[in-house]
C-alpha positions as CSV (number, residue, x, y, z in Angstrom):
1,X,76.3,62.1,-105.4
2,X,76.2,65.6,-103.5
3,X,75.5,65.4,-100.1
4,X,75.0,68.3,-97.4
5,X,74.5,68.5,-93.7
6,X,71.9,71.1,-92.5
7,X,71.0,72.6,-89.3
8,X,66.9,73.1,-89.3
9,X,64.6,75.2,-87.7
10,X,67.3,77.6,-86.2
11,X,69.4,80.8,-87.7
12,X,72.6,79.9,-86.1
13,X,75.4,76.9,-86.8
14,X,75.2,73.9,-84.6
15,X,71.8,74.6,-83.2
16,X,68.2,73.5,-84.7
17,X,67.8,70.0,-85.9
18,X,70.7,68.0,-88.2
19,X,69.6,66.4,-91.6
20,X,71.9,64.8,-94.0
21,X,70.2,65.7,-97.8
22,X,71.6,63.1,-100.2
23,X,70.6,64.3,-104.2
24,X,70.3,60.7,-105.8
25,X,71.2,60.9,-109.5
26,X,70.4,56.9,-109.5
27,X,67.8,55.1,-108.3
28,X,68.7,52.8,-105.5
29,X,67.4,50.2,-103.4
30,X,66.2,50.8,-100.0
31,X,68.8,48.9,-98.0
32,X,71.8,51.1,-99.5
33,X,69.2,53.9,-98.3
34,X,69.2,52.6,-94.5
35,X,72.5,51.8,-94.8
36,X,73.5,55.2,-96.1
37,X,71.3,56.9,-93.1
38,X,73.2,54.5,-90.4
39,X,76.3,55.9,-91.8
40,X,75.3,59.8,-91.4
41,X,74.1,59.1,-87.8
42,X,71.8,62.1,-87.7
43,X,68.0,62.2,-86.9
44,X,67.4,61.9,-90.7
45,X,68.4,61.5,-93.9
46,X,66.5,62.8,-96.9
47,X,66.7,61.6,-100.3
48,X,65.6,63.3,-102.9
49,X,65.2,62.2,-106.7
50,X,64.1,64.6,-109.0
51,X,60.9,63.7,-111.3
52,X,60.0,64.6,-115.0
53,X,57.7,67.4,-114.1
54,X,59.8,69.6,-111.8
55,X,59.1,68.0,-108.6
56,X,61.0,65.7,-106.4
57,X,61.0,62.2,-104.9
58,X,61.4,62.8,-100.8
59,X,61.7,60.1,-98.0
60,X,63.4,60.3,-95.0
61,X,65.4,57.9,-93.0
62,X,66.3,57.7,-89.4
63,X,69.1,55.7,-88.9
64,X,67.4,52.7,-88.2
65,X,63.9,53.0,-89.8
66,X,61.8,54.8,-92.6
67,X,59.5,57.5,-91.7
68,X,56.1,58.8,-93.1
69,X,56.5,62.2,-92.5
70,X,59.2,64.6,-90.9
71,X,59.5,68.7,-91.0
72,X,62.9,69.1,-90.2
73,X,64.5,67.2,-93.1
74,X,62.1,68.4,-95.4
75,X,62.8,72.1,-94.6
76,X,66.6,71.4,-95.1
77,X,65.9,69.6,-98.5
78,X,64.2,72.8,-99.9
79,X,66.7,74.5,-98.4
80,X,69.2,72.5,-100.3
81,X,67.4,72.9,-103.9
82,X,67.4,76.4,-103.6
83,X,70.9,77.2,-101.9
84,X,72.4,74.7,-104.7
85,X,70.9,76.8,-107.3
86,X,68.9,73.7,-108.1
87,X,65.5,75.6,-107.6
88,X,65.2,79.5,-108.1
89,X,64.4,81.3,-105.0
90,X,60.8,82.0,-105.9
91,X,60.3,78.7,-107.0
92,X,57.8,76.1,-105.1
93,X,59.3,72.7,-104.3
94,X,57.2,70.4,-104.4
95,X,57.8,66.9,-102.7
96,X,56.3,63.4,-103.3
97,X,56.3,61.5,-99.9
98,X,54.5,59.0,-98.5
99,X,52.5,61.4,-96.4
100,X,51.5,63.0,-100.1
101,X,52.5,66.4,-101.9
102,X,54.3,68.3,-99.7
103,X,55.5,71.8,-100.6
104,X,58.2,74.6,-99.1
105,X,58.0,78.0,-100.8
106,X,60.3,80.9,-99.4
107,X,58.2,83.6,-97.2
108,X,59.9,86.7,-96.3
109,X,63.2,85.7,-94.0
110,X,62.0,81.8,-93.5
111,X,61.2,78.6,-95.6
112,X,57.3,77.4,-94.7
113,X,56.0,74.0,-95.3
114,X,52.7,73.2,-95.9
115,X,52.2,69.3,-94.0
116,X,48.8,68.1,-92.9
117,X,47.6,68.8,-90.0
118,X,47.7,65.6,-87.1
119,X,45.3,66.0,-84.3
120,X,45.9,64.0,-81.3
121,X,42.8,62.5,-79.5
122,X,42.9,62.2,-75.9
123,X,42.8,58.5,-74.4
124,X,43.4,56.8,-71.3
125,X,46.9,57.5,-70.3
126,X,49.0,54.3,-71.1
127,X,50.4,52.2,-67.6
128,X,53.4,53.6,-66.5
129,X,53.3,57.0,-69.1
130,X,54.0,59.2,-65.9
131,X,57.2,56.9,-65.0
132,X,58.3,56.9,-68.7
133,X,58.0,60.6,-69.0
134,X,59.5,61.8,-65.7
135,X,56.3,63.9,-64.6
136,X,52.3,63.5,-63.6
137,X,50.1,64.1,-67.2
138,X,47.6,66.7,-67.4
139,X,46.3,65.3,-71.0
140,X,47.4,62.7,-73.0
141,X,46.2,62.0,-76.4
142,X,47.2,60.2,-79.6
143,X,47.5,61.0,-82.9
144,X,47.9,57.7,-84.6
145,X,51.6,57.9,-84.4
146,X,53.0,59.7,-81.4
147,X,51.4,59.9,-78.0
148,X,51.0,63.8,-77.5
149,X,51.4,64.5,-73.2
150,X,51.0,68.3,-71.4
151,X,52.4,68.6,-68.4
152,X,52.0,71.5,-65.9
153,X,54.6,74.2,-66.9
154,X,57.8,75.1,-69.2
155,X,60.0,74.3,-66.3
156,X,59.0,70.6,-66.0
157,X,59.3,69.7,-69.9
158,X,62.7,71.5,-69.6
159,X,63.6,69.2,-66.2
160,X,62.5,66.2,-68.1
161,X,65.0,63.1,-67.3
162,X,63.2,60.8,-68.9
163,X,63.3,56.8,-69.4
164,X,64.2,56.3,-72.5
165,X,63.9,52.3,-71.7
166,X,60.1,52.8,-71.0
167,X,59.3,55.1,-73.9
168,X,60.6,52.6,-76.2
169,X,58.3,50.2,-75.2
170,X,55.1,52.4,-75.8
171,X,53.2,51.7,-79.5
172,X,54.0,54.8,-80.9
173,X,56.3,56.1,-83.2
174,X,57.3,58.8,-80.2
175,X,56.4,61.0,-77.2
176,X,55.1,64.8,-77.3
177,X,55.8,66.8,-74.5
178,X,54.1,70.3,-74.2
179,X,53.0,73.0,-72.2
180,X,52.0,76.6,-72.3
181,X,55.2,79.2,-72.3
182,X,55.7,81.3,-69.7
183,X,57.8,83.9,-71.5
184,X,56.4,86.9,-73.8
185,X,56.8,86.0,-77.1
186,X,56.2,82.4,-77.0
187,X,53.1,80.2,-76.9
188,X,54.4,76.9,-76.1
189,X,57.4,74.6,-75.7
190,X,57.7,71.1,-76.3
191,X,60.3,68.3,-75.9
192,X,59.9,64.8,-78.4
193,X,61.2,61.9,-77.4
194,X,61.5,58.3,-79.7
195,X,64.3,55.9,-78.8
196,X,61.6,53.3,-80.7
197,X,63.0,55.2,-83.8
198,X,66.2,55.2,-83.2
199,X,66.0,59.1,-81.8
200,X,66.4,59.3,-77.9
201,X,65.4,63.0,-78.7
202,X,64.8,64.9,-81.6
203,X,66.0,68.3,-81.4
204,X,63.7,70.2,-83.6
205,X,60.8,68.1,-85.0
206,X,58.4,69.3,-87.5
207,X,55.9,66.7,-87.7
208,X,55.2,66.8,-84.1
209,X,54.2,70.3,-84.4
210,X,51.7,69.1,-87.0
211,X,49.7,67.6,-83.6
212,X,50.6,70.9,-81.6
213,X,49.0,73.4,-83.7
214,X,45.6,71.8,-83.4
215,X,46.1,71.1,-79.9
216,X,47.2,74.8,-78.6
217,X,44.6,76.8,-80.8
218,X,41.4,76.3,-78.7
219,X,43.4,76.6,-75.5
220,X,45.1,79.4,-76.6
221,X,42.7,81.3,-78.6
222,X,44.6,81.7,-81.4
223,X,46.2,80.0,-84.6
224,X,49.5,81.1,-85.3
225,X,52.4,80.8,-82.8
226,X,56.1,81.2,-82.7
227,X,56.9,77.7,-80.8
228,X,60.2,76.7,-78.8
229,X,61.4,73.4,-79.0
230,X,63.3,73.0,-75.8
231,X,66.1,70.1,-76.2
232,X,70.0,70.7,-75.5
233,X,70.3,71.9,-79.0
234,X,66.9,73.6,-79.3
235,X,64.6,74.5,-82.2
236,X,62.5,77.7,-83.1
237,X,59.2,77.3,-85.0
238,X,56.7,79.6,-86.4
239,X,53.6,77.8,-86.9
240,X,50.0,78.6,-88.1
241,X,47.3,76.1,-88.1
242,X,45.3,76.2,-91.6
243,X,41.9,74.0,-91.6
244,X,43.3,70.8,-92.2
245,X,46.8,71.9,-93.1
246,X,49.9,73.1,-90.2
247,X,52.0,75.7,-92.3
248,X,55.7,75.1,-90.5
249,X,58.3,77.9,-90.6
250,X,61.9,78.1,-89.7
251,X,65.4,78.8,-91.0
252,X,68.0,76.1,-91.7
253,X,72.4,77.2,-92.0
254,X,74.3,74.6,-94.1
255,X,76.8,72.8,-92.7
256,X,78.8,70.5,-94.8
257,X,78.7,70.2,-98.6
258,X,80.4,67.0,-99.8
259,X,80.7,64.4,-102.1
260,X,78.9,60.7,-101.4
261,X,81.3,57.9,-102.8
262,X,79.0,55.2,-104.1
């Protein structure tokens, strides 16, 4: 089976976000999937099974759990259809996941995603959140999924030492840390953190933008924003908040192209 490595949400090798794209031409049952995703060792693993009518199979694996939804490995699977020559270039792709259709269509120099929007609701800040987080909370809400936290400025998410040990034992899939940029050009910055999914932190992180887009708009004014994602590796986002739907753009640079054994 053909199997790539590619960099997400970044222009440049090594940076962005790594996902592992796996084209099953089998199906296969979803231990050999987990055990494939332990073996890549990256943030996720997408697998992708094409269907009778032109669209694809998607789900993602971390590599210790399944997950409902994720940007990054979704914008290096369309990227993987249509650098492989699987897809044309002004062909939609169109993903079945368990979030629902998904789709990734080519617009001018980057690949947008169309995901549903996530909006976090605030709630009483969780004991200990401040000690977990490294840094005092100025909202905290949740989405269902990820606890979303803003913190005073840029230079304290980028400071963030966090506890890793804490966070994991928080009921969420992750943390969201945010706060408004302070450089021209750039609305906000965030940091995710989820050691309960196996990710200490994920460098570039779609789905978490999905929660930022509704969450920035009234304090910003606005809806669409070029967004920095702030970890060692670091991830650049152009993001526009739709009604119900978070329309995700960003580039991805292939990295390996092999050949899966099975």
């Amino acid at each position: 089976m053909r199997l790539l490595q590619i960099d997400a949400f970044t222009s440049l090798p090594f940076g962005g976000n790594p996902a592992a794209v796996c084209l099953l031409d089998r199906d296969v049952n979803d231990v050999w999937l987990q055990r494939v995703a332990m073996e890549m060792n990256l943030p996720e693993t997408a697998f992708l099974r094409a269907r009778a009518n032109g669209s694809w199979s998607l789900r993602w694996f971390t590599p210790t759990v399944e997950v409902d939804l994720c940007g990054h490995a979704t914008l290096a699977s369309a990227h993987a259809l249509w650098e492989e020559g699987i897809l044309r270039e002004d062909e939609t792709a169109r993903f079945h996941t368990r979030s629902g259709l998904l789709t990734a269509i080519r617009a001018d120099s980057l690949i947008e995603l169309n995901f549903p929007a996530t909006p976090a609701t605030e709630v009483a800040p969780p004991p200990g959140i401040a000690e977990a987080i490294g840094a005092k909370p100025r909202f905290v809400g949740q989405n269902g999924t990820d606890f979303l936290i803003e913190v005073e400025s840029a230079e304290v998410v980028a400071r963030l030492r966090p506890r890793l040990d804490l966070i994991a034992q928080l009921p969420a899939r992750g943390v969201i840390v945010t706060a408004a940029a302070m450089r021209s050009g750039i609305d906000f910055v965030s940091r995710f953190f989820a050691p309960q999914s196996g990710i200490d932190e994920d460098p570039a992180t779609g789905s978490a933008h999905c929660t930022l887009a509704p969450f920035w708009a009234p304090r910003l004014g606005k809806t669409s924003f070029h967004a920095l994602q702030i970890s060692p590796r670091g991830g650049e986002l152009h993001v526009a908040l739709d009604g119900d739907r978070v329309r995700l753009g960003g580039n991805a640079v292939t990295i390996l192209r092999g050949e899966l054994v099975v």
